[in-house]
N, C-alpha and C positions, 0 to 999 in steps of 0.2 A: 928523595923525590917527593915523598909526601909534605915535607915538611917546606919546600919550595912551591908547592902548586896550591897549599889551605893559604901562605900567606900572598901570594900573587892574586888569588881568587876571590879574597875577602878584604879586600881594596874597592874603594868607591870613589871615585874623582868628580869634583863640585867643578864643574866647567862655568858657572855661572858669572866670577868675576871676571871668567878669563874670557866669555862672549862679551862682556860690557865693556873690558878694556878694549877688544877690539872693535867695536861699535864706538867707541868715544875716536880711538886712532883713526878708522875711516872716516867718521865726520869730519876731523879734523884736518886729516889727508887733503881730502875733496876739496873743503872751505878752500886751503894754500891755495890749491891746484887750480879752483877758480876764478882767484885772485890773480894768478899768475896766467890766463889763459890756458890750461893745459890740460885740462881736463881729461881722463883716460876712462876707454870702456874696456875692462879685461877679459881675456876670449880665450876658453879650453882648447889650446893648441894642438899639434901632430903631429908627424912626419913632416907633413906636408902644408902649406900655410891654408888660413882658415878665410882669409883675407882675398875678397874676392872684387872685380873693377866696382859694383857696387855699391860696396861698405866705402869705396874712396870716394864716394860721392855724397854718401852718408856723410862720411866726417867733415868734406867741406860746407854742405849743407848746415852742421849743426854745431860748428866748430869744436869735434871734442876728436880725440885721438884712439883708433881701436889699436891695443895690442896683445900681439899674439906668443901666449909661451912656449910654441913650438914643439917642441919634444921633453924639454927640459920643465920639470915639475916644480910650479913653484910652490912658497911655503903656502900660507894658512889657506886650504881654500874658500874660510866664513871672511874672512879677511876681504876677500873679492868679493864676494857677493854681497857685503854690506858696504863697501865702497863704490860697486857699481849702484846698489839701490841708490842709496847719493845721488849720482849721476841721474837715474832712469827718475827721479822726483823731481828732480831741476830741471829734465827733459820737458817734462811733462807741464810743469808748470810754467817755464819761455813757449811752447809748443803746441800743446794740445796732448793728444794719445797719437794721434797718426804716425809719429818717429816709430812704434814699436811697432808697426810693419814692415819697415824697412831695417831694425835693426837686424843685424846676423846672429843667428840662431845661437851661433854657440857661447853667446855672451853670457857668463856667470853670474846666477839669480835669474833668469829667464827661463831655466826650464820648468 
């Protein structure tokens, strides 16, 4: 056991390439997405959906798409929140700031 816990404990992981690969990914995500009309704002799901008559008003309003992962955990969550910045920067500049009181709360990089 000793000899299992000095080399698991004495491990350091450089997450640095691995936030830049996905900062480059979301960008690039986004860009398609806005190309193609599709734009998505991703939302810390439930049980129960997080999706409320509002946010559907939202979305037509601002033509972007909220989606909810429900129960089901999805992968990276910097992955979302640097895709959604994306989005909430493009908001903001077609926009104004006023979108971000109407967006729903539990959209990822909002808190």
């Amino acid at each position: 056991m000793f000899l299992i816990s000095s080399l698991s404990f004495g491990q350091t992981e450089d997450r640095t390439g691995c936030t830049k690969h996905l900062a480059i990914s979301a960008k690039m995500n986004f860009e398609d997405d806005l190309k193609n009309n599709h734009v998505t704002i991703y939302l810390r799901g439930g049980i129960v959906s997080v999706i409320k008559d509002a946010d559907l008003l939202f979305q037509k309003k601002y033509s972007v798409n909220y989606h909810d992962s429900g129960c089901v955990t999805m992968g990276d969550f910097d992955y979302y929140k640097m895709y959604n910045h994306q989005v909430f920067a493009y908001l903001s500049k077609k926009f104004g700031e006023d979108w971000k009181k109407e967006l729903n709360t539990n959209a990822f990089g909002m808190q």
